[in-house]
DOTORKE-197479 format. One record per residue: residue in one letter; x, y, z of N, C-alpha, C, O in turn. Coordinates in steps of 0.05 Angstrom, whole numbers, plus 5000, padded with zeros to 4 digits. Example, Ala and Ser with C-alpha at 12.3 -4.5 7.8 and 13.67 -1.06 7.14 Angstrom:
BEGIN
A526448865156524649105156526449345156528549345169/S525749555142527349795143525850015157526850235161/
END
This chain:
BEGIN
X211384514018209284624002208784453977210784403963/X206284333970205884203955206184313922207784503926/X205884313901206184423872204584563868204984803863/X201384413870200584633866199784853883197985003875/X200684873901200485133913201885363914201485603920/X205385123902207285293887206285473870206385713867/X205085263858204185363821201885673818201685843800/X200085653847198385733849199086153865198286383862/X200985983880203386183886203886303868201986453863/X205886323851207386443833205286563819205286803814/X203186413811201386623776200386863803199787073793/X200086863831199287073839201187203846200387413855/X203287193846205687363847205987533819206787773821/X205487443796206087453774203287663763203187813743/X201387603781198487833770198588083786197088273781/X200388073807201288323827202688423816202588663810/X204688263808206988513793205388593756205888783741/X204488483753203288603726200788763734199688853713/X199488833756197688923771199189223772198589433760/X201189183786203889383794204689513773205089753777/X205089433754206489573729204089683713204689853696/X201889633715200089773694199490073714199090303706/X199389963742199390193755200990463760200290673770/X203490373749205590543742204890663730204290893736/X204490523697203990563677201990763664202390893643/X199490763683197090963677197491303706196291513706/X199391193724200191333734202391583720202691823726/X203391453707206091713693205191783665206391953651/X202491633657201291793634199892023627198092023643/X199692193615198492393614197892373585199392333566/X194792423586192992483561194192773547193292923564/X194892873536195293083515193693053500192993283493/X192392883488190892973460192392813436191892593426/X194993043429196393033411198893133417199193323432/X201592943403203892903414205393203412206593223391/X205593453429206893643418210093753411211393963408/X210493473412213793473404214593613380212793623362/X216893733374218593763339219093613340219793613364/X219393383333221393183323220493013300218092963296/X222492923286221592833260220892583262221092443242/X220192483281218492143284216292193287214692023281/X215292503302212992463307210592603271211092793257/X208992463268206692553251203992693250202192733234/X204592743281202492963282202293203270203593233249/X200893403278200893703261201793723277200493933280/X204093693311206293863323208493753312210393913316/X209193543300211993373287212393503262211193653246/X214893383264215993583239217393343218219493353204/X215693143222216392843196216792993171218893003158/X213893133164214093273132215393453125215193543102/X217193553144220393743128223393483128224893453109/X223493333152224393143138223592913120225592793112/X221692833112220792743091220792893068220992723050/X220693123058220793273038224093383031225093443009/X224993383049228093423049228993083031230593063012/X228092953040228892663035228392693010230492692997/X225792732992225392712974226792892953227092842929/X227393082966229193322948230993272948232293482949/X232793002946236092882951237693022976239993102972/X236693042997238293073012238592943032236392873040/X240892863049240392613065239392663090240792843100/X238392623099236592603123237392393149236492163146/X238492433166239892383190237292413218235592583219/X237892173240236392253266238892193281239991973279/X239792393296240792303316240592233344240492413361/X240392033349239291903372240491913406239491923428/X242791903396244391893419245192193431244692393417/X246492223456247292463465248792573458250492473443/X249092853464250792953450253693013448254893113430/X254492913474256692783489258092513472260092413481/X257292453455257592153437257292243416257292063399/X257092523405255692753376258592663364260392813370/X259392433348262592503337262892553316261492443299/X264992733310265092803277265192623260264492683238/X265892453264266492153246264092023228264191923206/X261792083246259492013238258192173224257592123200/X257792363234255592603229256992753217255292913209/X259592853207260593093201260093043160259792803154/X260093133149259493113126259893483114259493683128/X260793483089260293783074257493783070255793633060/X257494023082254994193068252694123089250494093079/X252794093124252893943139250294123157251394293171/X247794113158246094313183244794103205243793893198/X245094173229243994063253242594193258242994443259/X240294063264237494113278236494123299236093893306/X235594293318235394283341233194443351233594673360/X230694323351229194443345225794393372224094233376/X226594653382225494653412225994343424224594163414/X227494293438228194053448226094023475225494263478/X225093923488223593843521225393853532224994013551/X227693763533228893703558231294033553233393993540/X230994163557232794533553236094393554236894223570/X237194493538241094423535241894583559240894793566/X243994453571245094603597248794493593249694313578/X250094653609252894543613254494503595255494663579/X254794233599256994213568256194103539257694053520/X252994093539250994053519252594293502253994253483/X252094513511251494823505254694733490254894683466/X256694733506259294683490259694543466260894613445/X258094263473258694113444257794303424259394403408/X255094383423254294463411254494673393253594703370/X256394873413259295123395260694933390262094973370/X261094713400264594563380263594463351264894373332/X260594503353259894353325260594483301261794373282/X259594813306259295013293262995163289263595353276/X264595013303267295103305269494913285271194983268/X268894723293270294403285270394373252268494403237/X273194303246273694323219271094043206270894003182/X269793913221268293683221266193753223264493583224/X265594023225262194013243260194133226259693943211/X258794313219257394453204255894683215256694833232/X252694693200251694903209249194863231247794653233/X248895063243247294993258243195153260242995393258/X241295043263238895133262237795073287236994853295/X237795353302236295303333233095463332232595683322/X231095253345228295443342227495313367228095083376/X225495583381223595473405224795513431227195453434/X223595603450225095643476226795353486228695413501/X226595103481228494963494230795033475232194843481/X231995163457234595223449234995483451236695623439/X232495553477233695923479236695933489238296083477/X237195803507240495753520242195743499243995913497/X241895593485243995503463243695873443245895983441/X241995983433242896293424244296323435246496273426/X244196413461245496633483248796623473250496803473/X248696333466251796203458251896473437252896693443/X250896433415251296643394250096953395249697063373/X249597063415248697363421246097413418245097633417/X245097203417241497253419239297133436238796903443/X238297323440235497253461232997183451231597313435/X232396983461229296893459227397033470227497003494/X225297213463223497283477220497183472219097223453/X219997023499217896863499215396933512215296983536/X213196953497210897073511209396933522207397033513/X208596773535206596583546203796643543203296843555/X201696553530198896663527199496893498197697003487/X201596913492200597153477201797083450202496853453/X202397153425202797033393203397343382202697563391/X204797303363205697653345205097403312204697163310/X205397603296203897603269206497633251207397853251/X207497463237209597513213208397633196206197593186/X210297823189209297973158211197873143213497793145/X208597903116210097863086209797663075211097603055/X207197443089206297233082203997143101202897293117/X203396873097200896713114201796563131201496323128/X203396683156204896483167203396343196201096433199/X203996193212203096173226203596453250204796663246/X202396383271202296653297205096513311205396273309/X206996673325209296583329208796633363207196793372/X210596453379209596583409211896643426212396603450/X213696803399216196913409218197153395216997243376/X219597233398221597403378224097343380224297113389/X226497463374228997443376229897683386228797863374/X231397763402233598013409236498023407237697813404/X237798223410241198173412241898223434241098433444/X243398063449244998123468247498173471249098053457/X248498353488250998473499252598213508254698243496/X252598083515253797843532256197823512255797853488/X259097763525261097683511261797313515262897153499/X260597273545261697033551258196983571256997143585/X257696723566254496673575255396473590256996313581/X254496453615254496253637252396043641250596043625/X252595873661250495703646250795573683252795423686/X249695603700249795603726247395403745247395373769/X245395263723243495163733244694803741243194643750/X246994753736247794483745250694573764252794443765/X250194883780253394843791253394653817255394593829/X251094563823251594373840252694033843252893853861/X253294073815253993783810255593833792257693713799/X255993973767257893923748258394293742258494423722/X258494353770260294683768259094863746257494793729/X260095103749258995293727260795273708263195323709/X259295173686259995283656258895503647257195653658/X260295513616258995783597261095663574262795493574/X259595933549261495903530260796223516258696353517/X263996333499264296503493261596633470259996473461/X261496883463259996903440261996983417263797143418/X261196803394263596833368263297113358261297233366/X264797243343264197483328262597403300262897183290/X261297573293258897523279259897733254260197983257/X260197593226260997673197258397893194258498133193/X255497673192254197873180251297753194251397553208/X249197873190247297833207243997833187242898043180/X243397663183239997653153238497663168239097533188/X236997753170233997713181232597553157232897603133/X231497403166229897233148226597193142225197123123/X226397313179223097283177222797583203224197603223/X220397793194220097983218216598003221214797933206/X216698113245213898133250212598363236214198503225/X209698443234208198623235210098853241211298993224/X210198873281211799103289214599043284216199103302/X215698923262218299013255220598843278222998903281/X218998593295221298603311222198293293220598213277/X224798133299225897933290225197713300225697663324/X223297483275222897213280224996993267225196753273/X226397143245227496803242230496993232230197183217/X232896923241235297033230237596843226238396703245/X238696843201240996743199242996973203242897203193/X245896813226248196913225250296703214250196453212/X252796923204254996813193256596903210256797133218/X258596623220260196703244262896843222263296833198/X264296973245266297143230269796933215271196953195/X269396723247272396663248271496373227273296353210/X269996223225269496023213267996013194267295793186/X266896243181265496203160261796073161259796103146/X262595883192259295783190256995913194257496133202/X254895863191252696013196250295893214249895653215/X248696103228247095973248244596103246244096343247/X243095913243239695973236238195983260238095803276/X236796233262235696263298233696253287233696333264/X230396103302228396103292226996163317227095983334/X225396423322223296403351222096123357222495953374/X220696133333218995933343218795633319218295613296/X219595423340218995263322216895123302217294973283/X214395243313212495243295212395233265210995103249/X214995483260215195403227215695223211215595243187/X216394983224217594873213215694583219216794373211/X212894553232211794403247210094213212209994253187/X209294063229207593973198204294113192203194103170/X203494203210201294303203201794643194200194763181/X204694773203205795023192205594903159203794993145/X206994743151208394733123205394673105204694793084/X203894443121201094383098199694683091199294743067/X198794873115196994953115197895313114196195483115/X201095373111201295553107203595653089204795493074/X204295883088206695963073210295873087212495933079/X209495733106212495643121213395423102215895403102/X211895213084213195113069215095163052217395093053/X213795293033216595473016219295563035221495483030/X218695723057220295883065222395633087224695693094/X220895363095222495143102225495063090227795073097/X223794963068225794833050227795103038230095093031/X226995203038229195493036231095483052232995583040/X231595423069233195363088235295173092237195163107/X234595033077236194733065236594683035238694623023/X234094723026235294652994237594842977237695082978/X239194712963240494812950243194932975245195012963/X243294963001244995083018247394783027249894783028/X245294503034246794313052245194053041242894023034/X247093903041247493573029246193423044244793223041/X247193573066245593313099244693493112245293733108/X242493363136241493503155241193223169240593003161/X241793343195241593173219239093263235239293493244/X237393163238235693183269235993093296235392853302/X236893263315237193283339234793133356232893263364/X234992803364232192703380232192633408230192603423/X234892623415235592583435234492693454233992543472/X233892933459233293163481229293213477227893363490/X228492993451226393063444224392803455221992803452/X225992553470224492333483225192063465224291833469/X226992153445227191943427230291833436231791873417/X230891773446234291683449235491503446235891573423/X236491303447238091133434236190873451235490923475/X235490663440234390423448235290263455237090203440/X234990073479236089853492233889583496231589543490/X235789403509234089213513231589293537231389463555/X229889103528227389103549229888953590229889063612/X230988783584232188783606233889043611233989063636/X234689173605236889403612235289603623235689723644/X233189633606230589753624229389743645228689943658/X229089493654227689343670229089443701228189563721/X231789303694234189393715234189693725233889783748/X234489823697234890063715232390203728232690373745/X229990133721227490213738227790153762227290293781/X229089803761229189633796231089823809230789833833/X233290003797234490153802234190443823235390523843/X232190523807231590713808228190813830227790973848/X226290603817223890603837224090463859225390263860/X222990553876222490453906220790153908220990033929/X218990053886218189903876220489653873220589443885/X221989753855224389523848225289573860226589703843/X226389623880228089603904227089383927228489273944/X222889363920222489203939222288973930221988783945/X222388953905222088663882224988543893225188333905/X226688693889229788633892229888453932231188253938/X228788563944228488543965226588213969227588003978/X224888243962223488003953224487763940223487543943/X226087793928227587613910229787513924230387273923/X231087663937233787563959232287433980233187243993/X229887523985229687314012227187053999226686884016/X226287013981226586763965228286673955227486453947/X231286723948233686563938234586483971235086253975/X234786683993235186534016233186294027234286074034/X230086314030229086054031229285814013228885584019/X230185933988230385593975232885473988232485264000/X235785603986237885583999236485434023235385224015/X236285484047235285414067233685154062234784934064/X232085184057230584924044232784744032232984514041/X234184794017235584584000238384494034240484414025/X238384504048240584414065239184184074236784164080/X240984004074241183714083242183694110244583704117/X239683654128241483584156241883284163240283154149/X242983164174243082914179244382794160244782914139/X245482474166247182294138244782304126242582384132/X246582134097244682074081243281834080244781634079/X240181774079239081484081239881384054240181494032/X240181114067239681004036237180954032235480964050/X236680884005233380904000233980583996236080483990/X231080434003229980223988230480153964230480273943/X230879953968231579723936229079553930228579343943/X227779623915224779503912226379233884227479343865/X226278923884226078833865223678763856221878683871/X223578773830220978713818220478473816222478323813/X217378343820217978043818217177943789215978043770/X218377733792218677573763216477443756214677383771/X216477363720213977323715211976993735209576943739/X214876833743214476613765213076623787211176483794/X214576883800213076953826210776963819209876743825/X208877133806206377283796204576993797202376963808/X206076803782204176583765203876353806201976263818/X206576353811205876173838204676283856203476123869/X204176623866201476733880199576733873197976633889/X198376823844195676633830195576413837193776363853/X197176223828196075933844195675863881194375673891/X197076063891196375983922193576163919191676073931/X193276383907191076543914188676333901186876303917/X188376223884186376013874186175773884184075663884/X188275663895188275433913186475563945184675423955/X187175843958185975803985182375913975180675983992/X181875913948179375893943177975763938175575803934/X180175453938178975213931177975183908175875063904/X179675323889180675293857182075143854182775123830/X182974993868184974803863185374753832187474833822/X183074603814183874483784183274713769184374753747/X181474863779182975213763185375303763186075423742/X186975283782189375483796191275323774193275433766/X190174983764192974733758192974843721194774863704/X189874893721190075023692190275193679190675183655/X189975473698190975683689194775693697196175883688/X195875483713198375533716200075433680201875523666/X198375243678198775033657199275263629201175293613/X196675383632196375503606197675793607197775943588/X198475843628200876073628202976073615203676253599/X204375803623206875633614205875593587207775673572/X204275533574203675473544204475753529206275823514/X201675873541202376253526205376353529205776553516/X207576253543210176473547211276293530213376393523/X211076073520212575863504211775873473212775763453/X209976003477209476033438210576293432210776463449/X211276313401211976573397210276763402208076733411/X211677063394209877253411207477363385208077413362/X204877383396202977513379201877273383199677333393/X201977013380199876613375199476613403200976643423/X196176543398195076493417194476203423193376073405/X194876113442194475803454192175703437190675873428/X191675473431189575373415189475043423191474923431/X187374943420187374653426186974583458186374733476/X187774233460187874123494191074173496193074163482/X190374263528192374263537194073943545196473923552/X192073723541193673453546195173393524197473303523/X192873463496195773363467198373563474200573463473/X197873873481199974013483202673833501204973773493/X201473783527202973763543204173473539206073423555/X203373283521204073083505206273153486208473053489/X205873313464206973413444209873563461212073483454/X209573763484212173883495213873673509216173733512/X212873353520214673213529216473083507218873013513/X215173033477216972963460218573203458219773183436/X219273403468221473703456223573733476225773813468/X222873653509224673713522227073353518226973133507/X229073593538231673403534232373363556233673153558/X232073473575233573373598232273263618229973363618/X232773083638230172923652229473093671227173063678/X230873273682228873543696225973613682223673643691/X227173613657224673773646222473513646220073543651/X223973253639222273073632220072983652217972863648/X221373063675219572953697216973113709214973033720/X217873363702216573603709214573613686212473723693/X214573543665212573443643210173273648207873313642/X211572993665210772853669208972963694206973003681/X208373023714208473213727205273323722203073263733/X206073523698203773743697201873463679199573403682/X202873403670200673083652197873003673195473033671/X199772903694198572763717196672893730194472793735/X197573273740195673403752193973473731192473643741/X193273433701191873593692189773393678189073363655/X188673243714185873223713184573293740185373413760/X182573193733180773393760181673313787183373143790/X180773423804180373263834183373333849185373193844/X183473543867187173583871187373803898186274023899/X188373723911188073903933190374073936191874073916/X191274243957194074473949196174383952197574543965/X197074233947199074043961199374023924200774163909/X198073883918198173943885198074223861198974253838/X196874363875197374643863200374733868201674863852/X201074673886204374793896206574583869208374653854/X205274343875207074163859207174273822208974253805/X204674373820204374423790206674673787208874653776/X205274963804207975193801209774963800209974833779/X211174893823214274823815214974673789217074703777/X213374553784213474333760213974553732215674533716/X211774793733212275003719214775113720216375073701/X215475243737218575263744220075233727220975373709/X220674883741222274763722222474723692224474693679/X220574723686220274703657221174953641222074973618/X220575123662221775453641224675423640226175423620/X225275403669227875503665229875373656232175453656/X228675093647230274803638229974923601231874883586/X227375083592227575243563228775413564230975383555/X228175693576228775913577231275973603230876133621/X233375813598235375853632235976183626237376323642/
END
């Protein structure tokens, strides 16, 4: 295959797979509008940047935690005066999420905890309370301008909560419910039922902030209604740090663009056929690159010398019956390689060739002087053009051996 067809090859290999990937790409997208995540990266009116940004500004430190929760270590994150955030997550806590997540609230290292929004309905159950979620429908906080909430809180009977939606792979878990010191309500509806409650666990002192709905805490809650005040209520003056939970919210710990790449080839049926593609082009070059047969030797080309060059000019001018051309341009070859480099020949070539017989020394040269003297008048047939090269010849290599 010639290069460029190599060349021509590859950029179309290269506009397929970028052909391929945009197609992915507009394939797994979905228009929303607007991003409806909690999470404090995002800045929409569903993100909740402006309670951590306002927390920030009120001296308190402000934490994202990125990574899983499985990797949650006290070492890092544990601090006095300590609240984790967790706040309607996308991806719902299951298994041994649900565990870390009581070890937080347990752990001489861990602190307090603030769950809102049905993806942390699981995680209540841990502490005796139910999420009740209305789909299509909103209840009304009293006692302010709050936003419409699209949930409540209840208590549950449960002593020990199971957690059964991964027993196919990582068995049934659960985790106990702690005994409960004392119980605030913080925020109630119209009809009196419970939207936002802090509990104080009995055996550890910590406390856990249940919020229906995460809305309160959203950025377009805090600009445009009374959830601001009642936000930062929640934090100020109570905890030093607050962590935000991002992991479960699409934000998770970042890698290289190769580590990515891989595990897509991994994972899609796509990269599986790239992968496929690629082994049987590393086998044709392989293949291609085997040598059958010995090895030739190649050709030894010598270059010819500036002699050779000047005695085919003269046979080529001699069979044109240049003869006293062929004797003078041989002549004045030999002149030009004999002056220094950059001076150009000037004058007759008979005073020259006068003037070079007084320079040489040895009677080679002398004769061969004598020589080009003789031929360099007119009238000379090839028999004399041959005589002049050689005469040339000699003369060089009797200067220049």
């Amino acid at each position: 295959m010639r290069p460029r067809t190599e060349a021509l090859a590859g950029l179309a290999m290269l506009g397929m797979l970028v052909a391929m990937a945009g197609a992915l790409g507009q394939r797994d997208r979905r228009d929303t509008g607007e991003n409806p995540l909690a999470s404090s990266f995002v800045t929409g009116p569903a993100g909740t940047s402006g309670l951590a940004q306002a927390l920030g500004r009120l001296g308190l430190e402000v934490r994202r935690q990125r990574g899983t929760l499985r990797h949650f270590r006290a070492d890092t994150a544990a601090a006095p005066a300590t609240a984790l955030l967790v706040l309607d997550p996308l991806a719902p806590m299951a298994g041994a999420e649900l565990e870390q997540l009581v070890g937080w609230s347990e752990g001489p290292a861990g602190g307090d905890l603030v769950l809102a929004g049905p993806g942390a309905a699981r995680v209540m159950r841990c502490f005796g309370a139910a999420l009740d979620w209305r789909d299509g429908d909103s209840v009304t906080v009293a006692g302010g301008r709050f936003p419409p909430l699209g949930g409540v809180l209840a208590s549950t009977s449960e002593g020990f909560v199971t957690d059964s939606s991964r027993a196919a792979d990582a068995g049934t878990t659960g985790c106990t419910v702690p005994p409960m010191a004392r119980a605030e309500t913080l925020l109630t509806t119209i009809s009196g039922r419970v939207a936002a409650l802090r509990l104080t666990r009995d055996d550890t002192g910590r406390s856990v902030v249940l919020l229906a709905d995460a809305g309160l805490l959203r950025n377009r809650a805090l600009r445009d209604t009374d959830a601001g005040p009642f936000a930062l209520g929640l934090f100020v003056g109570r905890y030093d740090r607050v962590i935000f939970e991002e992991s479960h919210q699409g934000y998770g710990e970042g890698g290289s663009l190769l580590a990515a790449l891989l595990g897509w080839s991994r994972r899609s049926p796509f990269g599986w056929g790239l992968w496929q593609l690629a082994l049987v082009g590393l086998l044709a070059l392989l293949a291609g690159a085997v040598r059958f047969g010995p090895i030739r030797s190649t050709l030894v080309r010598r270059r010819r010398s500036p002699l050779e060059h000047v005695r085919a000019l003269a046979t080529a001018l001699a069979a044109a019956r240049g003869h006293d051309v062929a004797i003078g341009l041989t002549i004045e070859g030999l002149r030009r390689r004999l002056l220094p480099a950059g001076q150009r020949p000037t004058g007759d070539r008979g005073a020259w060739l006068a003037q070079l017989a007084q320079h040489v020394r040895t009677a080679r040269a002398r004769d061969a002087v004598r020589t080009l003297q003789t031929l360099n008048r007119p009238g000379h047939d090839t028999d004399q053009v041959r005589r002049a090269a050689n005469a040339v010849e000699d003369v060089w290599e009797e200067l220049r051996p």
